[in-house]
mmCIF file of the N, C-alpha and C atoms, coordinates in Angstrom:
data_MODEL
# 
_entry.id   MODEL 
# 
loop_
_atom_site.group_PDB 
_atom_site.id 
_atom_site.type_symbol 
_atom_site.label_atom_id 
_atom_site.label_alt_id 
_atom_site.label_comp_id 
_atom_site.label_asym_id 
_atom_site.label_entity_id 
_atom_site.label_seq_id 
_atom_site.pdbx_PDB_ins_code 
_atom_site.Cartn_x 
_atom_site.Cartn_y 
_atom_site.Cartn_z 
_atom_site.occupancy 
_atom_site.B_iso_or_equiv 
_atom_site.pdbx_formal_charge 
_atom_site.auth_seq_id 
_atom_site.auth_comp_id 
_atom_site.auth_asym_id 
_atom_site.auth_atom_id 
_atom_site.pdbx_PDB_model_num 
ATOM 1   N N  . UNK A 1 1  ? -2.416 16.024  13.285  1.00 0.00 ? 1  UNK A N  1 
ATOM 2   C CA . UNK A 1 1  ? -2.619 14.597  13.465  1.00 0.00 ? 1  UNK A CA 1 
ATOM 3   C C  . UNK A 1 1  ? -1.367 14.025  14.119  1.00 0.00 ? 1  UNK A C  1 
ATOM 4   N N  . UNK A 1 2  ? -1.449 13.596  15.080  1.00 0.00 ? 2  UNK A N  1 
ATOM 5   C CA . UNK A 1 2  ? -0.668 12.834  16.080  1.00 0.00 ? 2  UNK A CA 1 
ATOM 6   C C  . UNK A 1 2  ? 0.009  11.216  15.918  1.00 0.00 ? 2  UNK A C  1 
ATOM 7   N N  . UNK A 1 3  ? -1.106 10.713  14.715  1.00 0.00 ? 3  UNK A N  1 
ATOM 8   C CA . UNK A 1 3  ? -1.279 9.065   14.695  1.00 0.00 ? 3  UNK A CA 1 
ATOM 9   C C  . UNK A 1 3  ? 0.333  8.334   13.832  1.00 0.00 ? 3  UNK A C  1 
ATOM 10  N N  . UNK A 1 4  ? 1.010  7.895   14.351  1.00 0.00 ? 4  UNK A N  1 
ATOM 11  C CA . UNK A 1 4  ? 2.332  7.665   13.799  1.00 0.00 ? 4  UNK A CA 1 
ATOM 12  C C  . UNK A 1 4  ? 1.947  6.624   12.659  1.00 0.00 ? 4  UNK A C  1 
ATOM 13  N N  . UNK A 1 5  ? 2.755  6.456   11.406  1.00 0.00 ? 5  UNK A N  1 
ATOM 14  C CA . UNK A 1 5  ? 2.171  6.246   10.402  1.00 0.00 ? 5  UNK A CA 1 
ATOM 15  C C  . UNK A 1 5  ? 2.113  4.298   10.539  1.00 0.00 ? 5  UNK A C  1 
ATOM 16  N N  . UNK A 1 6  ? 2.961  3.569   11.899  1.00 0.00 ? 6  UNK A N  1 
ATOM 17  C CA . UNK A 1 6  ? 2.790  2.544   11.670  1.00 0.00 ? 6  UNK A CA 1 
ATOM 18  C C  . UNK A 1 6  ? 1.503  1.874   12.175  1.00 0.00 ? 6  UNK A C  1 
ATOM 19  N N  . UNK A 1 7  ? 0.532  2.910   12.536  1.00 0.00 ? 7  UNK A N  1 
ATOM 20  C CA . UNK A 1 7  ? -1.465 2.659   12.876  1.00 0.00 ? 7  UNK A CA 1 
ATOM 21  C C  . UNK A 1 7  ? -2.024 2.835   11.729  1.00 0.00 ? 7  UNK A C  1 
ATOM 22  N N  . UNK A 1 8  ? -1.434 3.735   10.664  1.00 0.00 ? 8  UNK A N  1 
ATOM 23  C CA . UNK A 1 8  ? -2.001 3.560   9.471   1.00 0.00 ? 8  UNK A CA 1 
ATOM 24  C C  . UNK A 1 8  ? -2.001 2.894   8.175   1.00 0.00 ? 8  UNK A C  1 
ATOM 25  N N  . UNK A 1 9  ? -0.905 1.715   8.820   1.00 0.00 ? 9  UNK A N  1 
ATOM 26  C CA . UNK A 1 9  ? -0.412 0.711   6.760   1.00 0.00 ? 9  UNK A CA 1 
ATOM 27  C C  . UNK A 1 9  ? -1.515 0.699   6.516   1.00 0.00 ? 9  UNK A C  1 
ATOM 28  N N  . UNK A 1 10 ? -2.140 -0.261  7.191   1.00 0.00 ? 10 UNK A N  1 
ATOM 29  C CA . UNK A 1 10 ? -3.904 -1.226  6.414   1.00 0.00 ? 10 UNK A CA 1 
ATOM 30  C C  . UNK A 1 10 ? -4.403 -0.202  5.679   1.00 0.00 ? 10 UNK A C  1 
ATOM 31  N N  . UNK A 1 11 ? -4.460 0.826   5.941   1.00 0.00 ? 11 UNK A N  1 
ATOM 32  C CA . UNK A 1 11 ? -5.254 2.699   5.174   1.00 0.00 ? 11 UNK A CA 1 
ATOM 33  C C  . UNK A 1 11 ? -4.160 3.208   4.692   1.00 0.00 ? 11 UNK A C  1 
ATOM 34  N N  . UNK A 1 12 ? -2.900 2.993   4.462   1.00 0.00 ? 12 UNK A N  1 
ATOM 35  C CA . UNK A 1 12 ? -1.802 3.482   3.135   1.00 0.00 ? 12 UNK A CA 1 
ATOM 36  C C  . UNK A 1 12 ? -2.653 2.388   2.111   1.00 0.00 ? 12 UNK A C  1 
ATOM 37  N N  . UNK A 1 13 ? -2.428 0.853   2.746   1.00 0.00 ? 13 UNK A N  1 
ATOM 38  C CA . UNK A 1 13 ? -2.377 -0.185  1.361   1.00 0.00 ? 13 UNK A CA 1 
ATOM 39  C C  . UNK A 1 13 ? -3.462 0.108   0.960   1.00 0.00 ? 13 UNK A C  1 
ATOM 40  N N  . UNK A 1 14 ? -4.641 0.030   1.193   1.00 0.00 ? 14 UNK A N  1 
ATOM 41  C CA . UNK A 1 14 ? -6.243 0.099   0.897   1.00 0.00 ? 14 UNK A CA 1 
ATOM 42  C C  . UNK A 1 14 ? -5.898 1.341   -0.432  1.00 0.00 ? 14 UNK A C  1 
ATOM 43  N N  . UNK A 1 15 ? -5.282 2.378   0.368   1.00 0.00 ? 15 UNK A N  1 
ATOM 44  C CA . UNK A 1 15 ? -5.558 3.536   -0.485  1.00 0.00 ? 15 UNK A CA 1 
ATOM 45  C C  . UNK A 1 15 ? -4.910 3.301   -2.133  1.00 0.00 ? 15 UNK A C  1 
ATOM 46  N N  . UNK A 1 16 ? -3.911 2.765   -2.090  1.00 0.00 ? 16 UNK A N  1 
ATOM 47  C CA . UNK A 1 16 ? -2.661 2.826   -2.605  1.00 0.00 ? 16 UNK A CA 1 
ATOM 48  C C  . UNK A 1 16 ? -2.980 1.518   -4.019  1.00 0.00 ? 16 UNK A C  1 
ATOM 49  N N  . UNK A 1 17 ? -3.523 0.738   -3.051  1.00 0.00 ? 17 UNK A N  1 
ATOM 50  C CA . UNK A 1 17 ? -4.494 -0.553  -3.918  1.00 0.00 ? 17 UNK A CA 1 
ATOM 51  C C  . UNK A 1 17 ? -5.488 0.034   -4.728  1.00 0.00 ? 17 UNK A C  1 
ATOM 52  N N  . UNK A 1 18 ? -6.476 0.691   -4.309  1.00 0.00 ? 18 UNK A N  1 
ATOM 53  C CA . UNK A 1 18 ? -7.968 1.281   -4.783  1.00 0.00 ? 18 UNK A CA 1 
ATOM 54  C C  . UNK A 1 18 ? -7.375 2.252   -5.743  1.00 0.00 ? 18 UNK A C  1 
ATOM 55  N N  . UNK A 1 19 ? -6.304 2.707   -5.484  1.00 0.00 ? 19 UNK A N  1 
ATOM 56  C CA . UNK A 1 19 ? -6.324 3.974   -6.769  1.00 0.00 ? 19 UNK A CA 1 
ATOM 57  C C  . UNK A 1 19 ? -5.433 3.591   -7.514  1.00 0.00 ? 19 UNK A C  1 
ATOM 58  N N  . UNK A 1 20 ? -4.824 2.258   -7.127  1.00 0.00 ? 20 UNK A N  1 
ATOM 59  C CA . UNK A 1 20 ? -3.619 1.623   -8.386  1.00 0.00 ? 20 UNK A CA 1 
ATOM 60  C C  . UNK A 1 20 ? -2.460 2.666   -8.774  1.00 0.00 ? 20 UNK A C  1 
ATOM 61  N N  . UNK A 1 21 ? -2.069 3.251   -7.297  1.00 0.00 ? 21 UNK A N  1 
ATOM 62  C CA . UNK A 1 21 ? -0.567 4.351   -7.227  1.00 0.00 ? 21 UNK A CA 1 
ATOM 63  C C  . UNK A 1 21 ? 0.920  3.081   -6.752  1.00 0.00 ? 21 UNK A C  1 
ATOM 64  N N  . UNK A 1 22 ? 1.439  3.645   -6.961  1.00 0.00 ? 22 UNK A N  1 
ATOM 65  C CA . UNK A 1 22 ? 2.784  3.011   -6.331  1.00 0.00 ? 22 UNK A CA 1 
ATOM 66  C C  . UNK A 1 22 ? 3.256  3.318   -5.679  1.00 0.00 ? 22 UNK A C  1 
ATOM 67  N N  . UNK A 1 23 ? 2.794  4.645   -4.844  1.00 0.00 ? 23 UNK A N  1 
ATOM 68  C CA . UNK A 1 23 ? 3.390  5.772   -3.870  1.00 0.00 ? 23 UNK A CA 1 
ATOM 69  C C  . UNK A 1 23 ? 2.509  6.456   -3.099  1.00 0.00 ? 23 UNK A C  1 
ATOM 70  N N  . UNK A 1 24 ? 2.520  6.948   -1.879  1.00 0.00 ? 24 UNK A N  1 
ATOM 71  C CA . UNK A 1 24 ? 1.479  7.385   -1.343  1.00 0.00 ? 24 UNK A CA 1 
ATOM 72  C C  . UNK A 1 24 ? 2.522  8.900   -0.857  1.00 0.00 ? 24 UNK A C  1 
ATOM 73  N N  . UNK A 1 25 ? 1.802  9.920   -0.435  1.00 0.00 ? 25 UNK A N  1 
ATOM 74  C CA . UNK A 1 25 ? 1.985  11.266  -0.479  1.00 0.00 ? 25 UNK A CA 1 
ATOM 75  C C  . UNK A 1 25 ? 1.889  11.519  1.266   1.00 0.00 ? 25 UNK A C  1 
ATOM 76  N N  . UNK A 1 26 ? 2.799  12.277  2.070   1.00 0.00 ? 26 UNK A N  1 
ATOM 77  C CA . UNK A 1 26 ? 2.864  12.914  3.405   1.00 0.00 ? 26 UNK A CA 1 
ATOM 78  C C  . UNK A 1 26 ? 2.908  14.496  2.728   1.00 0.00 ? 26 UNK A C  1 
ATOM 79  N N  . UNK A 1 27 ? 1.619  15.174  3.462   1.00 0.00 ? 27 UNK A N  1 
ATOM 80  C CA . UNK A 1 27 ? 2.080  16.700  2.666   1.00 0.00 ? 27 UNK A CA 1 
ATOM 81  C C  . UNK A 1 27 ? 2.777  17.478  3.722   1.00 0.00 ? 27 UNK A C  1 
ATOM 82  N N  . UNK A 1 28 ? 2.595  18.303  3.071   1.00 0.00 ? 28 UNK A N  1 
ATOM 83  C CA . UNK A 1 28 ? 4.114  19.290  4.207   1.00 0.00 ? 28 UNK A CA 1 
ATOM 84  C C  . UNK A 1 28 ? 3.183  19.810  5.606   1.00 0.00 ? 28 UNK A C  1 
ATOM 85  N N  . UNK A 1 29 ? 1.710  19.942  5.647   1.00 0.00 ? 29 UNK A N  1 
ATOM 86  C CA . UNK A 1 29 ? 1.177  19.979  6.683   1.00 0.00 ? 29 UNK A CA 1 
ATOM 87  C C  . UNK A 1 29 ? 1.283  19.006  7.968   1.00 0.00 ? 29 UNK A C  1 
ATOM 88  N N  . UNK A 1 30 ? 1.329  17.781  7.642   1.00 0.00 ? 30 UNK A N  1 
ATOM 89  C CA . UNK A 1 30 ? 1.368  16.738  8.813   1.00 0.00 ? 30 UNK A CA 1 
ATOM 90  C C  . UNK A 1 30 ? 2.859  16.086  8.878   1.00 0.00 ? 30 UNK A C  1 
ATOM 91  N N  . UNK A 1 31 ? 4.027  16.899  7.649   1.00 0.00 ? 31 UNK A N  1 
ATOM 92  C CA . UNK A 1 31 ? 5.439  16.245  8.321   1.00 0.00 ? 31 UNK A CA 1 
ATOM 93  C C  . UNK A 1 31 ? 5.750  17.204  9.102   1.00 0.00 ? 31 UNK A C  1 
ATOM 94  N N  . UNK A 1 32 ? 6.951  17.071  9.961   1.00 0.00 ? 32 UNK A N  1 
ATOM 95  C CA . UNK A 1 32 ? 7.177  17.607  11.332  1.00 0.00 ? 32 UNK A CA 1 
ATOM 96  C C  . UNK A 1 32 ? 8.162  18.524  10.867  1.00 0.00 ? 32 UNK A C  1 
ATOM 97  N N  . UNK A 1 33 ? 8.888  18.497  9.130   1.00 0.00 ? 33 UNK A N  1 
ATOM 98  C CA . UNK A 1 33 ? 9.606  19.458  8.956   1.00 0.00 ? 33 UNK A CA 1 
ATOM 99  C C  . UNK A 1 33 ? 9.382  19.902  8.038   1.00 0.00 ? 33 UNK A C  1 
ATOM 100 N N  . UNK A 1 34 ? 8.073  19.983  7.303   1.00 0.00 ? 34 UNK A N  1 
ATOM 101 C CA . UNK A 1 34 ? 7.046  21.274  6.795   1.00 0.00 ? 34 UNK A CA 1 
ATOM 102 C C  . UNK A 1 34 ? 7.708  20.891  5.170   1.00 0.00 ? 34 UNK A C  1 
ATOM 103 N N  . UNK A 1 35 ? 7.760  19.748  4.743   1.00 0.00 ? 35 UNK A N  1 
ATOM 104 C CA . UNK A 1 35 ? 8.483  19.328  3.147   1.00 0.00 ? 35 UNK A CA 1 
ATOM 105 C C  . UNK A 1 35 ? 7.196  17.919  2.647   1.00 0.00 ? 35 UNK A C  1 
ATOM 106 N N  . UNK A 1 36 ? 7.186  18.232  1.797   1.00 0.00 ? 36 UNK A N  1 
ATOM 107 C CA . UNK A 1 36 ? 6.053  16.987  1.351   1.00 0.00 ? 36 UNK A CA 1 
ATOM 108 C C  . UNK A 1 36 ? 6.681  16.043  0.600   1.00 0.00 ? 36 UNK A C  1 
ATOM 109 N N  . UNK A 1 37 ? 6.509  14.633  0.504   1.00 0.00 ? 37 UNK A N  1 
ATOM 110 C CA . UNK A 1 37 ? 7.440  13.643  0.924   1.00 0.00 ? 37 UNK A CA 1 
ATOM 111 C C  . UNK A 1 37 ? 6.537  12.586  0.238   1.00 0.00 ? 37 UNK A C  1 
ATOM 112 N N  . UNK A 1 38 ? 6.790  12.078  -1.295  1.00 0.00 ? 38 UNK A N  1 
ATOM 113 C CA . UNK A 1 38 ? 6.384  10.489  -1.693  1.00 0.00 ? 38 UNK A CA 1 
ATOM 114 C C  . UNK A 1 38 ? 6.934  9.674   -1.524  1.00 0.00 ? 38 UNK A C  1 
ATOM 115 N N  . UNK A 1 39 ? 6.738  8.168   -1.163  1.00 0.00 ? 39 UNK A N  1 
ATOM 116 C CA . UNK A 1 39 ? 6.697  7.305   -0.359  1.00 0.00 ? 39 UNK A CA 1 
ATOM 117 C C  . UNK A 1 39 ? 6.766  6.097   -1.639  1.00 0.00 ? 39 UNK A C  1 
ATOM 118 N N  . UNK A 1 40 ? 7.895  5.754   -2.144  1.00 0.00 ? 40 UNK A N  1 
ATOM 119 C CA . UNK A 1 40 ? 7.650  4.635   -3.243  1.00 0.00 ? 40 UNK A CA 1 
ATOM 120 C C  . UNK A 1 40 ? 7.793  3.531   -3.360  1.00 0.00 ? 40 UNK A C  1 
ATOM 121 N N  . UNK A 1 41 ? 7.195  2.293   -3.932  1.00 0.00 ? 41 UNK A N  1 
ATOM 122 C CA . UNK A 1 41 ? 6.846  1.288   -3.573  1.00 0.00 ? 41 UNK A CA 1 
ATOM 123 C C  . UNK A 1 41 ? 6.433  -0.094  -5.015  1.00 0.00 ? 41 UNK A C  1 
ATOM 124 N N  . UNK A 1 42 ? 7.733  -0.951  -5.448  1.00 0.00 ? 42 UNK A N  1 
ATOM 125 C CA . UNK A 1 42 ? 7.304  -2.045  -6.012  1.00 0.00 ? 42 UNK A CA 1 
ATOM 126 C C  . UNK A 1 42 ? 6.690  -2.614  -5.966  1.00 0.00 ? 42 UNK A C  1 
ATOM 127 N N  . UNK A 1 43 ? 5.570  -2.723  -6.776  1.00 0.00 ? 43 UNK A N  1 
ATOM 128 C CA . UNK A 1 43 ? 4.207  -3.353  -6.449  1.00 0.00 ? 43 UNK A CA 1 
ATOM 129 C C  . UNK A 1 43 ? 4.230  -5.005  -7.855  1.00 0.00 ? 43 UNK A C  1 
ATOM 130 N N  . UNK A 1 44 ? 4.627  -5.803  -7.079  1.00 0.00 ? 44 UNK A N  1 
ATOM 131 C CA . UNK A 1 44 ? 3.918  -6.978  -7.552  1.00 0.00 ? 44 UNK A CA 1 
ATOM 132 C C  . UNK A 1 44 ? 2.889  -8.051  -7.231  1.00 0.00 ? 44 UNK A C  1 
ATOM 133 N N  . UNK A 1 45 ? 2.403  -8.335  -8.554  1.00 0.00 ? 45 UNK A N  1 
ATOM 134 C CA . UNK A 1 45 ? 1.488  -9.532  -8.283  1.00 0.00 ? 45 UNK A CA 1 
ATOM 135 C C  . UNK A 1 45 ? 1.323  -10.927 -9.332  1.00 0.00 ? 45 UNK A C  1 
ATOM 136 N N  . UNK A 1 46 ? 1.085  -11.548 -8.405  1.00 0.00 ? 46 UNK A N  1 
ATOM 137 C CA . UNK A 1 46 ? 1.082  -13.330 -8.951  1.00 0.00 ? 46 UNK A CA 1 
ATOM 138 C C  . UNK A 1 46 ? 0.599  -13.520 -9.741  1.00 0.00 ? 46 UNK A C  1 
ATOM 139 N N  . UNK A 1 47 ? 0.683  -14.268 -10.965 1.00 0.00 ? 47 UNK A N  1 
ATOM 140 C CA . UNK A 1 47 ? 0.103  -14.879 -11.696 1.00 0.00 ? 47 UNK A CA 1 
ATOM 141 C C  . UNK A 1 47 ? -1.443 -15.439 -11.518 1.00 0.00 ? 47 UNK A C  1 
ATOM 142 N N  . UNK A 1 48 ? -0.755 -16.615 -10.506 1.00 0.00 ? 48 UNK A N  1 
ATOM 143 C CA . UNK A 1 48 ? -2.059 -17.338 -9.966  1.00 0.00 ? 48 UNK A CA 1 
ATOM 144 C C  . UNK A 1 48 ? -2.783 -16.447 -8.994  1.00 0.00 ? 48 UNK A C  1 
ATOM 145 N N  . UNK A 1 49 ? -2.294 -15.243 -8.668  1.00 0.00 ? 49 UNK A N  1 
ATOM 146 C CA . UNK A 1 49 ? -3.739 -14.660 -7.734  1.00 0.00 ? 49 UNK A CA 1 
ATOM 147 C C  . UNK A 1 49 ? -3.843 -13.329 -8.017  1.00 0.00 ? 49 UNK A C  1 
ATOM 148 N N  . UNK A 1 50 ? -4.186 -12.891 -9.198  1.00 0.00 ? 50 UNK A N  1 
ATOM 149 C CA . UNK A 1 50 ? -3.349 -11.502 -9.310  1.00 0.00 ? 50 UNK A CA 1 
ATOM 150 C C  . UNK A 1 50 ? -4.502 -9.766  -8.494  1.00 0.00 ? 50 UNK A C  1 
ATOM 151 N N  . UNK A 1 51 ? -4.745 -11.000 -7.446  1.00 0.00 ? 51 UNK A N  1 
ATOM 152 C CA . UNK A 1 51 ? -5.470 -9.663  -6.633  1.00 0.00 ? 51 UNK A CA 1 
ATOM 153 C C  . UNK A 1 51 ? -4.893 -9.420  -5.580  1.00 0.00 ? 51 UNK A C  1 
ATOM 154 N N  . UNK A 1 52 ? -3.700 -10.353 -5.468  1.00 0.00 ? 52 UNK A N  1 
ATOM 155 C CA . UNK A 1 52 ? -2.864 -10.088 -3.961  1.00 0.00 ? 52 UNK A CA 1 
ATOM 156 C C  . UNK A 1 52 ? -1.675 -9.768  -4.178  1.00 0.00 ? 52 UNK A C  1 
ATOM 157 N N  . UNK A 1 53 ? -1.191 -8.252  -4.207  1.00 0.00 ? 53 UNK A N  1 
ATOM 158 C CA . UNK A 1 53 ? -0.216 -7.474  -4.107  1.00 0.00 ? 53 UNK A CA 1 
ATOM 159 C C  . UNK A 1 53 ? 1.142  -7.747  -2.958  1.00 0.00 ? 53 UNK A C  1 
ATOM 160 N N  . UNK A 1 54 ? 1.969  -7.732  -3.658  1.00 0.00 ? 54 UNK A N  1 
ATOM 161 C CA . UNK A 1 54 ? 3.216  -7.050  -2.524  1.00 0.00 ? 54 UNK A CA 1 
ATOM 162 C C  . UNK A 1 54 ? 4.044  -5.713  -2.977  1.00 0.00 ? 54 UNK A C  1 
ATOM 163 N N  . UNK A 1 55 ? 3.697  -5.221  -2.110  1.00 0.00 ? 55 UNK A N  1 
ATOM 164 C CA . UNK A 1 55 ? 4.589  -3.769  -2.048  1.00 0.00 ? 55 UNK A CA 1 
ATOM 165 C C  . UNK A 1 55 ? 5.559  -4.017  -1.230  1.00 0.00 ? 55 UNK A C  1 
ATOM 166 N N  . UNK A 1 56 ? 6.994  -3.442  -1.509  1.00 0.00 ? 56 UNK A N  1 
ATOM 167 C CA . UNK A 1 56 ? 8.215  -3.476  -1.187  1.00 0.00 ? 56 UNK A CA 1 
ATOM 168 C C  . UNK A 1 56 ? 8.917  -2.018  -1.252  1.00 0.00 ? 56 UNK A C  1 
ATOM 169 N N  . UNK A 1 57 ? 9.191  -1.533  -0.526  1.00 0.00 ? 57 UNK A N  1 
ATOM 170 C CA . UNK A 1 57 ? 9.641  -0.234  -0.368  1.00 0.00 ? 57 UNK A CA 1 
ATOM 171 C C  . UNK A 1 57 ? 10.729 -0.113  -1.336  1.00 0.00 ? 57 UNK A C  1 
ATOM 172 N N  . UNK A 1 58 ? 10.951 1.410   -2.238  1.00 0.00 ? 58 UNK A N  1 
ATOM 173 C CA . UNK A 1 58 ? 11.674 1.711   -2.809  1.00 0.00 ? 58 UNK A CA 1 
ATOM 174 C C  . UNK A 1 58 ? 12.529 2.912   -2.650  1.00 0.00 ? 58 UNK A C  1 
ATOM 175 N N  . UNK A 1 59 ? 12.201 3.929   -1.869  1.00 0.00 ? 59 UNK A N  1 
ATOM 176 C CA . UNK A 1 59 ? 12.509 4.976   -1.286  1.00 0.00 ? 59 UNK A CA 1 
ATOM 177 C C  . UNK A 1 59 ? 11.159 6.203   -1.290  1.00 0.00 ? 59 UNK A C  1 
ATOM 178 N N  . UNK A 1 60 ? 12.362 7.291   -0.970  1.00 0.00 ? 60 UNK A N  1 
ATOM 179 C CA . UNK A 1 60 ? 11.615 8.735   -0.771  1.00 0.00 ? 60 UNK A CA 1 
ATOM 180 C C  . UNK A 1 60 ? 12.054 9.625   -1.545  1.00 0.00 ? 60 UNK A C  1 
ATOM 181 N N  . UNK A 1 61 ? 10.873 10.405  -1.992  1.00 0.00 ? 61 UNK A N  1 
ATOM 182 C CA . UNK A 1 61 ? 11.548 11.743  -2.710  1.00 0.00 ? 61 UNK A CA 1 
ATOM 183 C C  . UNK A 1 61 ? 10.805 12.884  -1.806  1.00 0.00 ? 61 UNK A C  1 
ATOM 184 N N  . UNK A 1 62 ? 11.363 13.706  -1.403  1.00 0.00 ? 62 UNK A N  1 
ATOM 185 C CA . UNK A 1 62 ? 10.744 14.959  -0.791  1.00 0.00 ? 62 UNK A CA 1 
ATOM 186 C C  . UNK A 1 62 ? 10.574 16.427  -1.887  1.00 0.00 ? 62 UNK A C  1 
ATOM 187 N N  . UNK A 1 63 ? 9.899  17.045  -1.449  1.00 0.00 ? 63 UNK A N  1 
ATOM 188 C CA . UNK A 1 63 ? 9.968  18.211  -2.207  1.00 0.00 ? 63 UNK A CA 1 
ATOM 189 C C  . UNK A 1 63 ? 11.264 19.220  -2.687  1.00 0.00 ? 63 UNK A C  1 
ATOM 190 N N  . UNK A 1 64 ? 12.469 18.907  -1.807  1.00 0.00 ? 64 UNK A N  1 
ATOM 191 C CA . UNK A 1 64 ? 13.357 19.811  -2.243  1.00 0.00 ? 64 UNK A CA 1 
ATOM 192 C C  . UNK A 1 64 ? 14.557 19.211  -2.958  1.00 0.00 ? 64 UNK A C  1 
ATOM 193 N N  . UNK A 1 65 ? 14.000 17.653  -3.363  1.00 0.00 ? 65 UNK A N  1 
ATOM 194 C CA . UNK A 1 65 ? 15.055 17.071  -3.845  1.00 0.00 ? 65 UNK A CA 1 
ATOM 195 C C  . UNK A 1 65 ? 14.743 17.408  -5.533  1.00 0.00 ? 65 UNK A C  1 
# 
């Protein structure tokens, strides 16, 4: 897969929303240096709307850390 990951937020968040993760997963097949790589992410929400999320990046952990 070729598609650089900033064509795919709207389909990280969707995913990431629907399964109520805080992190989404690159496996070692589609990174370019063969290590699989979670993606972590503060997820809050409002009081008054509590169906509208913000995620805020928190870092990375890769497999060999």
């Amino acid at each position: 897969m070729n598609v650089p990951l900033t064509f795919l937020i709207d389909d990280i968040l969707r995913t990431m929303a629907l399964n109520q993760k805080n992190y989404f997963a690159l496996n070692k097949e589609n990174a370019k240096d063969g290590r699989e790589y979670r993606f972590y992410f503060r997820v809050v929400t409002e009081k008054e709307c509590p169906r509208n999320r913000t995620y805020a990046y928190v870092g990375v952990k890769n497999s060999s850390q």
